[in-house]
C-alpha positions in Angstrom: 24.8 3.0 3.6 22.1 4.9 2.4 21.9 2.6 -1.2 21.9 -0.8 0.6 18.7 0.5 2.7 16.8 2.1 0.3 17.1 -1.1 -1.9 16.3 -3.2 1.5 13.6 -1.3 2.5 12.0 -2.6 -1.1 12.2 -6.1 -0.1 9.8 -5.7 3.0 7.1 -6.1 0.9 7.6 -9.7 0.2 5.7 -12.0 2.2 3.7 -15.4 1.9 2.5 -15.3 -1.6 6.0 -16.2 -2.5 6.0 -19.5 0.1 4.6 -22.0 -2.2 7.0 -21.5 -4.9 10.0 -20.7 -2.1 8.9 -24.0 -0.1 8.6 -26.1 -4.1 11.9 -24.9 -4.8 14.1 -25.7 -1.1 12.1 -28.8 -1.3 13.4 -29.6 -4.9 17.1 -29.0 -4.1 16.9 -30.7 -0.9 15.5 -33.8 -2.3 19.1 -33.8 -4.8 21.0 -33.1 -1.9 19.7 -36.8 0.4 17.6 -34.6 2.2 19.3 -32.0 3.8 17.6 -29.0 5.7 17.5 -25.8 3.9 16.9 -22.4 4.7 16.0 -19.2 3.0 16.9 -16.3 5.0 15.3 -12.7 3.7 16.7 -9.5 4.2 15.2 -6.1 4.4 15.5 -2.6 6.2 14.1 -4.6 9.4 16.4 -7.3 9.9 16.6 -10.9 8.8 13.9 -12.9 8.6 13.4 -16.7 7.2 11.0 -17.0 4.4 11.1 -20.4 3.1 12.9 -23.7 4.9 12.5 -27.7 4.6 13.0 -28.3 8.5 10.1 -27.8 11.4 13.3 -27.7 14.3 12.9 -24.0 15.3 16.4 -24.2 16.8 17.8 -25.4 13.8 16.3 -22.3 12.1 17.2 -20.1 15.0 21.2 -21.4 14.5 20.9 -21.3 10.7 19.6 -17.9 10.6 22.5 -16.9 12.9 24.8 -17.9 10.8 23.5 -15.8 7.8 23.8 -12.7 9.5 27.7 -13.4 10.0 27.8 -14.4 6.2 31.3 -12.8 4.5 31.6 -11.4 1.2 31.0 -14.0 -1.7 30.5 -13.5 -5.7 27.4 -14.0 -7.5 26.8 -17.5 -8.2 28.9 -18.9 -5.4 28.9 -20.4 -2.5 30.7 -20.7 0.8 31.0 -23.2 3.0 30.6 -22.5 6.8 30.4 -25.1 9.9 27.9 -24.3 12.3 28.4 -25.2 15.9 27.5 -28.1 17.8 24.3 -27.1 19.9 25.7 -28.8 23.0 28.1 -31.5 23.9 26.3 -34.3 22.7 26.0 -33.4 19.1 29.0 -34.5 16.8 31.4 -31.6 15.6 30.8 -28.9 13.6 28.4 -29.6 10.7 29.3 -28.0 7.5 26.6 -25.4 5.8 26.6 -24.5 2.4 25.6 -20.9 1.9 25.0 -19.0 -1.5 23.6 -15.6 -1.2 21.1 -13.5 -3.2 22.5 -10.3 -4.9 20.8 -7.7 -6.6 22.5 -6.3 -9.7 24.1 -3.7 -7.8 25.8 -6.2 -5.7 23.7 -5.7 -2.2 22.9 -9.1 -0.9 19.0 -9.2 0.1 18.9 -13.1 1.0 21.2 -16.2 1.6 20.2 -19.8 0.9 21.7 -22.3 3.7 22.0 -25.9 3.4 23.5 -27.8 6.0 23.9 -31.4 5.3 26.2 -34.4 6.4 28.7 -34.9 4.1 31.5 -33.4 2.3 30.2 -31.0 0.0 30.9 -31.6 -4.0 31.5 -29.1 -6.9 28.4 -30.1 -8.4 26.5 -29.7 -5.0 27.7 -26.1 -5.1 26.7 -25.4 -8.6 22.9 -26.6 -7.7 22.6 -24.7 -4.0 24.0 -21.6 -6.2 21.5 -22.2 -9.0 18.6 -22.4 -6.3 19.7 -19.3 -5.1 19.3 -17.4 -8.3 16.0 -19.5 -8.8 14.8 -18.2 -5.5 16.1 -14.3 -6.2 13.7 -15.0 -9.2 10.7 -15.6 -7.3 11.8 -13.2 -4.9 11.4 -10.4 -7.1 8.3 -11.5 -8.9 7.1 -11.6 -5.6 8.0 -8.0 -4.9 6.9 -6.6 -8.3 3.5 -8.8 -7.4 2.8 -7.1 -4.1 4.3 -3.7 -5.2 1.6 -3.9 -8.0 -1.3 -4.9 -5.7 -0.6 -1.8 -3.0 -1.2 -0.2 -6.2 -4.0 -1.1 -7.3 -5.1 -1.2 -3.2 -3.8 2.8 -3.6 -6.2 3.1 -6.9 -9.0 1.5 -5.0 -8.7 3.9 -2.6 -8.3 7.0 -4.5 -11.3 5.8 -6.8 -13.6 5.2 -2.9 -12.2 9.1 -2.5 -13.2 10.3 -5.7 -16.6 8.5 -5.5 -17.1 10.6 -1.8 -15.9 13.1 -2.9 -18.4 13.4 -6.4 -21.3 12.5 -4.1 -20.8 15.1 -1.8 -20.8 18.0 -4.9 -23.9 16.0 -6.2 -25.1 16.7 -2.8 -24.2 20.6 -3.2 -25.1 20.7 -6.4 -28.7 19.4 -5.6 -28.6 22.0 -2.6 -27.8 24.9 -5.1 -30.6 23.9 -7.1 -33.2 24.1 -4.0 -32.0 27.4 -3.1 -32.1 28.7 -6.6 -35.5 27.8 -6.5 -36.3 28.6 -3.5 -35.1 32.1 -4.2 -37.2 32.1 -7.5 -40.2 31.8 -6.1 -38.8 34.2 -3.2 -38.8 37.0 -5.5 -42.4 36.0 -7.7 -43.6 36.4 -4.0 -42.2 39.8 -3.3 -42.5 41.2 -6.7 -46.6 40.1 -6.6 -46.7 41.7 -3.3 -44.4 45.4 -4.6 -47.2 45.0 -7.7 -50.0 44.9 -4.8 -48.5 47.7 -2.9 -48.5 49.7 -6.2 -51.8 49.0 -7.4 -53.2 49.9 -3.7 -51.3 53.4 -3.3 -52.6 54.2 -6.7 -56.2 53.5 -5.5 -56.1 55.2 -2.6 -54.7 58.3 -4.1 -57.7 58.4 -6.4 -60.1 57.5 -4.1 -58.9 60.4 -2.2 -58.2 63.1 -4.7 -62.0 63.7 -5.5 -62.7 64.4 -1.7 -59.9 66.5 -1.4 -60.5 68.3 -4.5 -64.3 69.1 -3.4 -62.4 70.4 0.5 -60.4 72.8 -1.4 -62.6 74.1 -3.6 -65.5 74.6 -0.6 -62.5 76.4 1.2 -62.1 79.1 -1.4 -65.3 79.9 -1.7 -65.7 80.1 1.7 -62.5 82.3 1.8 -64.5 84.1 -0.8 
């Protein structure tokens, strides 16, 4: 449902900063449990993936991871046993696998440890594969709430490059604005020098040329005369 992938889909996130302590941990229980392989299968909105194991046989893995998707219903804090199949005829029957999942608080399982070993599982066996489980939900979640926190500060990075542009570029204007006041500043000394000129030459002229015209008109009247 639309719960169980919204809270899978947070999960995607996780990714190798989590191995070391994943890889400490399965290698820890498998050391108490005479060396048997161990697998830590992930789950998120894209499928299944392993994320920590103690064996290098890919097929293993592949079989192991298998069987995790199949995994029935099981409580928090337990465990289930399951036999995985023989890989051909010339392995021995099925071995038995321990599996303990990883639940969130709302129930939705987002891993499953597997542990397949040779030999018949104990109560106290069961009570340490579950216990790594919870250990490893631990570290799970620190790992999410890790990389959650550094998208975030990648997202703050980001929006602090943006702002940075973004001030530069009204700097930019701002220094623009300035030339242009400027400029217009010393556009409008010019043209008010040159109006000033313009003034100062029509009032000339009209002097010079009222004496001239004043001698013309008064030689016309006595002319008239």
């Amino acid at each position: 449902d639309r719960r169980k992938r919204d809270a899978l889909r947070q999960y995607r996130v996780v990714g190798s900063e989590t191995r070391p302590a994943l890889d400490g941990l399965l290698g820890a229980t498998a050391e108490t449990l005479d060396g048997a392989d161990c697998l830590l299968v992930l789950f998120d909105d894209r499928g299944p993936r392993p994320l920590a194991s103690t064996t290098m046989d890919v097929a293993v893995t592949d079989r192991l991871q298998a069987l995790a998707t199949a995994l029935p219903p099981v409580a928090d804090g337990g465990c289930i046993q399951l036999d995985l199949p023989p890989a051909s005829s010339d392995e021995a029957a099925h071995t038995p696998v321990l599996a303990a999942p990883l639940l969130t608080e709302d129930g939705i399982t987002i891993g499953v440890l597997l542990v397949r070993g040779h030999r018949r599982w104990s109560a106290r066996d069961r009570r340490r594969i579950a216990t790594s489980a919870t250990a490893a939900r631990t570290v799970i979640d620190l790992g999410r709430t890790a990389a959650n926190a550094l998208e975030a500060v990648d997202q703050l990075a980001a929006h602090d490059a943006e702002l940075t542009h973004q001030s530069s570029i009204l700097e930019h204007q701002a220094e623009e604005l300035v030339r242009l006041a400027e400029d217009n500043y010393v556009q409008r000394l010019s043209a008010e020098g040159a109006f000033q000129q313009k003034s100062l030459f029509l009032a000339t002229m009209t002097h010079e040329l009222r004496t001239p015209l004043t001698a013309i008109i008064g030689f016309a009247e006595v002319m008239e005369q």
